[in-house]
Each structure stands twice: as structure tokens, then as C-alpha cells.
C-alpha positions in Angstrom: -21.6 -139.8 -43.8 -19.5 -141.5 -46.6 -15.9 -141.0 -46.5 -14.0 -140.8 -50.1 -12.9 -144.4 -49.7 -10.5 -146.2 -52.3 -13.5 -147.5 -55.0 -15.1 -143.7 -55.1 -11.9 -142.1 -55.6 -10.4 -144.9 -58.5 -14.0 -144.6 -60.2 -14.0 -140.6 -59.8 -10.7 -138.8 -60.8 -10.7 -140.3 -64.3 -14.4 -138.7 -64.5 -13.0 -135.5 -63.2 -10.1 -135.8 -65.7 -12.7 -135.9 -68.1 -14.6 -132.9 -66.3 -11.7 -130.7 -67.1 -10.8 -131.6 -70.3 -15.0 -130.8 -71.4 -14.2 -127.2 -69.3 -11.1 -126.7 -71.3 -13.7 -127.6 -74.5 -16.7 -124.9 -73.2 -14.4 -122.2 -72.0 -12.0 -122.5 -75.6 -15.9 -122.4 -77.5 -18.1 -120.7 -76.0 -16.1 -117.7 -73.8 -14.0 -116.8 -76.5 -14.0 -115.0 -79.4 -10.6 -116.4 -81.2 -12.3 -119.4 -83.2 -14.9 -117.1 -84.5 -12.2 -114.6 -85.4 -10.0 -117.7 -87.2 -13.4 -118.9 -89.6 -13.7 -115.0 -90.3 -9.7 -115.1 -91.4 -10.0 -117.5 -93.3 -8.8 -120.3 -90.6 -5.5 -121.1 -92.7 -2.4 -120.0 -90.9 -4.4 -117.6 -88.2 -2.7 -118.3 -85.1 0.9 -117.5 -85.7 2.4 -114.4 -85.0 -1.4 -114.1 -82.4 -0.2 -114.2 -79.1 -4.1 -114.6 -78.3 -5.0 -116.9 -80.6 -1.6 -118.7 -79.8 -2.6 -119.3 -75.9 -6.5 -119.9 -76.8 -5.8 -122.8 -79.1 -3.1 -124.0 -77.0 -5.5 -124.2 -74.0 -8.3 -125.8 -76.8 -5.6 -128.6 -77.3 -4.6 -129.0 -74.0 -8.6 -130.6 -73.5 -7.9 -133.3 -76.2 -4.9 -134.7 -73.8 -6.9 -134.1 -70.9 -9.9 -136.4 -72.5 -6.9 -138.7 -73.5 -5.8 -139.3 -70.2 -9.4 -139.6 -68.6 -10.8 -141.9 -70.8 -7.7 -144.1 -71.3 -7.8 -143.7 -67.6 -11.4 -144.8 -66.8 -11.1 -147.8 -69.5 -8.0 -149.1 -67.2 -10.4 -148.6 -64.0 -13.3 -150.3 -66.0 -11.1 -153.5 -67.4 -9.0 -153.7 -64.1 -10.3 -152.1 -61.2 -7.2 -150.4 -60.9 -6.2 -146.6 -61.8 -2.7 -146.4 -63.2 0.0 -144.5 -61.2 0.8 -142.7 -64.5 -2.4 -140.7 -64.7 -1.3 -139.4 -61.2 2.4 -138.5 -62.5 1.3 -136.9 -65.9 -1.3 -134.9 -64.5 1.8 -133.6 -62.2 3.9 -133.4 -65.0 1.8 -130.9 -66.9 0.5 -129.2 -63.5 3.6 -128.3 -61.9 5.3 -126.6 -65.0 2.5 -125.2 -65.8 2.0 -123.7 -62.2 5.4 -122.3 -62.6 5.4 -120.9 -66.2 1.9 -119.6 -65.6 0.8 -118.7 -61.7 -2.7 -117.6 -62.9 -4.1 -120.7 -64.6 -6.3 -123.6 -64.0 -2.7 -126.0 -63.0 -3.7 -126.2 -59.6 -6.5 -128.2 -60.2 -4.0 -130.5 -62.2 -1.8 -130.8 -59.4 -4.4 -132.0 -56.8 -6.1 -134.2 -59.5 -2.5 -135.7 -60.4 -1.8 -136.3 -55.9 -5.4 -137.9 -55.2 -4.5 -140.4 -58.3 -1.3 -140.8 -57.1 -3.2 -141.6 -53.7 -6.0 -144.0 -55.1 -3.0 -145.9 -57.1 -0.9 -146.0 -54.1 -4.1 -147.5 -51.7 -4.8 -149.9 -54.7 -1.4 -151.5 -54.7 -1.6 -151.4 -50.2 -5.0 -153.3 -50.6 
């Protein structure tokens, strides 16, 4: 059996960085009905004033910053061999607020991505 040894993991959270941020993409598009409502309005100033439309395109922009950090992320593993500590602490700084403001969300999944890249970062620097 494998273990999840430094390499896999430094190759692997910026790819499931990049996993969530195309989740965040599929679950805005295609399990909601809020962008099809905004083209029917018109798509000028719809989301104000929406609190639906107001979390929905928040959540739609959150994936943007999510593919940000994963592929800024996997370039720096692909030029260096190294994964930044930073991925590890912004992915916490987004997850634990988050976790807080908003118990039922997907901020969780932040937080243990943001610890296993602090992890790989920290064995990177040991090695």
C-alpha cells in the first residue's frame, strides 16, 4: 500500500484546490436557478436587495479565488517543487471564518485542505 508521502501530497492539494473551485463553478451553474433568473431580469443590477442571488453569486465568485490559489499554487509546485505555506494559511483564512459565520457550508473542506498544505509545506522545508 502507498502512504500519502510528501511528493503525492505537494502535487495533490493544489489539484484539489482546483477540484473545489470547478465544484463551486457546477453547483453555482448547473444546481441553481439564480443565473437563469438574472439573464431573464435583464442581468443589470439583479442581485442587490436578493438575499438569494446575493449568496449564489457570492459562492460563484468564491470559485474564481479558489482556481486563483490552485493554479498559482500548482505553477509554484511545477517551477519549484515546493508548495507555498501561504496556500495552507489562506485556505484557513477563508475556512475558519467561514466555518464560523456559516456552520452549514462546504468550509470544512477548506480547513482540512488549508492543514494538509500547511503539512506538505512544513515536511518540504524538514526535508
Amino acid at each position: 500500500m502507498r502512504t500519502w508521502g510528501k511528493s503525492t501530497m505537494v502535487r495533490w492539494i493544489p489539484r484539489l484546490v482546483i477540484g473545489l473551485a470547478a465544484l463551486h463553478f457546477a453547483v453555482s451553474l448547473i444546481a441553481s436557478s439564480t443565473f437563469d433568473d438574472m439573464a431573464r431580469d435583464g442581468l443589470w443590477n439583479v442581485v442587490p436587495g436578493e438575499p438569494l442571488r446575493e449568496y449564489e453569486m457570492w459562492f460563484f465568485l468564491a470559485g474564481f479565488g479558489l482556481l486563483g490559489l490552485g493554479t498559482l499554487s500548482a505553477r509554484i509546485v511545477r517551477d519549484t517543487g515546493r508548495l507555498p505555506a501561504q496556500l495552507g494559511w489562506y485556505l484557513l483564512a477563508i475556512g475558519v471564518p467561514l466555518q464560523i459565520l456559516y456552520p452549514v457550508s462546504g468550509a470544512p473542506g477548506l480547513i482540512v485542505l488549508g492543514v494538509l498544505a500547511l503539512i506538505a509545506a512544513r515536511r518540504d522545508v524538514a526535508a
